[in-house]
NUMAR-342204 format. One record per residue: x, y, z of N, C-alpha, C in turn. Coordinates in steps of 0.2 Angstrom, whole numbers, plus 5000, padded with zeros to 4 digits. Layout:
N
XYZXYZXYZ;...
END
This chain:
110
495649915056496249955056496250005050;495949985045495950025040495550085039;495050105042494550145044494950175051;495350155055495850195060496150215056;496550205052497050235048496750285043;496150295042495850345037495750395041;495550365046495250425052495850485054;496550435055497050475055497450505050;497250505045497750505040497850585039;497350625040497250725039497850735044;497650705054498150715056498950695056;498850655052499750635053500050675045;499750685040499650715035500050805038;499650835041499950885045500150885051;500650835052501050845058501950795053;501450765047502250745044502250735039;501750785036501750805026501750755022;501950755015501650725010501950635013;501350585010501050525012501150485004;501350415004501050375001500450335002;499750325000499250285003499350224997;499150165002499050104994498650084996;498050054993497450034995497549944987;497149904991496849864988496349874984;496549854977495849894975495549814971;495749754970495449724967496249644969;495649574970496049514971495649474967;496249434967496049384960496449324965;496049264967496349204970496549204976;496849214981496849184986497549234989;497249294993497649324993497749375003;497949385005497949405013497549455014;497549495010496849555014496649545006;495949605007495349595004495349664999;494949674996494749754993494749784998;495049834997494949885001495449885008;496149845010496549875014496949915011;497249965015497650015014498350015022;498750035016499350055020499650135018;499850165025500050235022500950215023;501250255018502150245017502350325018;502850315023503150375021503950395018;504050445015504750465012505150415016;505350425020506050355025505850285023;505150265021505050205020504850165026;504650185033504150195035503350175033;502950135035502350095033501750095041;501450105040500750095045500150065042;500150015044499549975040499749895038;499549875033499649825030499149805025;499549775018499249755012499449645013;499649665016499649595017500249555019;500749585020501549585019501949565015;502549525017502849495013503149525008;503349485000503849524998503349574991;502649554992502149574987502149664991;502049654997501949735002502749775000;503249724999504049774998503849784993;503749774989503749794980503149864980;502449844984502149904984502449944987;502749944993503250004996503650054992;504149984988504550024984504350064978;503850044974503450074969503150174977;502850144981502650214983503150264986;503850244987504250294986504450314980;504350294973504350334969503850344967;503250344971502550374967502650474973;503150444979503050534983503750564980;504150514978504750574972504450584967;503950574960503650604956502850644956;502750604962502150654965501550614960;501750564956501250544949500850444955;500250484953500050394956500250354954;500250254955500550204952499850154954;500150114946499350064947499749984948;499949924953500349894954500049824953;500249764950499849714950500649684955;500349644960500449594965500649514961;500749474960500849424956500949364965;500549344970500649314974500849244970;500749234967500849154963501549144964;502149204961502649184963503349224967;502849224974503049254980503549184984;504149174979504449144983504249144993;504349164996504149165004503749125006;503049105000502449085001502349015000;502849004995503148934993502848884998;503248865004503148815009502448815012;502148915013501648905019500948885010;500948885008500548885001499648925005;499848975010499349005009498849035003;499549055001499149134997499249084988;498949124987499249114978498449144974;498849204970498449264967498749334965;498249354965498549414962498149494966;498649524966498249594969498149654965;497849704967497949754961497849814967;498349864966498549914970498749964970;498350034970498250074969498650104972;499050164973499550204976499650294976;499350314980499350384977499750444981;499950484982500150534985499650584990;499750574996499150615001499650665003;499150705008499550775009498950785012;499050855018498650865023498250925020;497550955019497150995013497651065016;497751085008498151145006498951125006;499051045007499751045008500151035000;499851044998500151024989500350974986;500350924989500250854984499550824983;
END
């Protein structure tokens, strides 16, 4: 999915302007996706992809609507340890690191 989602990103980029991307960049213990998944967000809050969901995915969401209202990237650490939701299934438990930057289709200005 993630390599679908890069492959699409130019076109969706110009057909619905500036994007937030968030990419895994680094896991520490026991975490739902790996280095390197991405999710694209858009200004409505709107999401195509997954970082692994839950409440770890809403907090990077929230962080990327304000990374497309200052147009500035965000560097996000995940804290899965205390993802209350996670509590009962005891999958996960770790930490994400989540990078977040502002796309746009070339020439589009962010």
């Amino acid at each position: 999915m993630d390599r679908e989602l890069m492959l699409e990103l130019p076109q969706i980029c110009l057909q619905e302007g500036p994007l937030a991307l968030a990419t895994v960049v680094n896991v520490r213990g026991h975490c739902p996706r790996k280095a390197g998944a991405k999710m694209l967000i858009w200004p409505d809050g709107r999401i195509k992809g997954t970082i692994g969901g839950g409440c770890g995915e809403a907090e990077v969401r929230r962080e990327a609507l304000e990374v497309l209202a200052s147009g500035r990237p965000a560097y996000v650490v995940v804290d899965l340890w205390e993802d209350p939701a996670l509590e009962e299934s005891a999958v996960c438990g770790g930490k994400m690191e989540v990078f977040i930057e502002p796309v746009s289709a070339p020439g589009g200005g962010v």
